[in-house]
Residue, then its C-alpha position, 0 to 999 in steps of 0.5 A: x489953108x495952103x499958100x498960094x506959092x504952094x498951090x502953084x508949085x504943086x499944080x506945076x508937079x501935077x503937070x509934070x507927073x502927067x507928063x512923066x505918065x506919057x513919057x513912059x507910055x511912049x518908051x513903053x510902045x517904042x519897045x514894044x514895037x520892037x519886041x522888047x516886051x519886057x522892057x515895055x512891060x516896066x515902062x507901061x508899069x512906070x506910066x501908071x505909077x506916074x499917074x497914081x503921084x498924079x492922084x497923090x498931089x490931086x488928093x493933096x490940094x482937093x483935102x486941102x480945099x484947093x481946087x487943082x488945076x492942070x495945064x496943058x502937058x507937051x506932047x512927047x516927042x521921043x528920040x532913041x535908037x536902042x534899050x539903051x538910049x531909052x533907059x538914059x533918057x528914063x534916068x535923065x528924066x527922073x533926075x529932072x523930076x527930084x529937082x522938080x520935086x526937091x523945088x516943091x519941098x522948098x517952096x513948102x518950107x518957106x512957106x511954113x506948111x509943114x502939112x505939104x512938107x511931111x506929104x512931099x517926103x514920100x516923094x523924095x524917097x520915091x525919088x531915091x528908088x527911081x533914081x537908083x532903079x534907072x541907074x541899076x539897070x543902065x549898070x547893067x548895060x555897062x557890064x554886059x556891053x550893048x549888043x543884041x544879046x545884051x539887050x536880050x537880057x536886060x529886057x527880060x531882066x526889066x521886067x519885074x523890076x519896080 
């Protein structure tokens, strides 16, 4: 039986990856309305991605007996004047999430349950990878510069990356 600490901290991580779902919807339709498919491509891919960690918390308390519960997720409100910006705001999220998901991991330690411990593990190495994924690209943007043709590339370069 999970602890109540831990039913609260991962019902919290669910809202936060439906959140993070939206968000990405957003950024993907901010791009899309501009013409950067590949770009809009990658976020869409990141939106369900969020949503199947969704899934994965869900399918963690529902096999641990536990009813979960989601809360109200904020609408998104998304202020950005390029690629760029976006990608920022994409890494800047992510960096909340580890801590978020970092909060998580703790809370189970001290809560002994080293069931959700193990189970939170995937989450921190996917943390890894998104993080360095987000800092990739904006790398990029550091090599390249930000004008136009730029943004060109690193939106058809997006694209396939995961």
């Amino acid at each position: 039986m999970l602890k109540q600490s831990v039913i609260d901290v991962l019902n919290k991580q669910l809202n936060a990856e439906l959140e993070s779902s939206n968000i990405y919807l957003v950024m993907s339709n901010w791009c899309r309305t501009r013409g950067l498919l590949g770009a809009a491509t990658f976020f869409k891919g990141h939106a369900d991605e969020e949503y199947q960690h969704f899934k994965k918390i869900w399918n963690h308390l529902e096999d641990n007996d536990v009813r979960p519960h989601v809360g109200v997720v904020p609408a998104v409100n998304l202020q950005v004047s390029s690629l760029k910006d976006v990608l920022e705001q994409a890494y800047e999220h992510e960096k909340l999430v580890t801590s978020l998901i970092n909060n998580c991991v703790k809370v189970a330690q001290e809560a002994n349950d080293y069931k959700t411990f193990n189970f939170l593990q995937w989450f921190v190495d996917e943390q890894v990878e998104e993080e360095s994924l987000f800092s990739d690209v904006l790398a990029k943007f550091e090599i390249a510069g930000t004008d136009g043709i730029a943004t060109y590339y690193v939106d058809r370069d997006i694209e396939n990356l995961h």
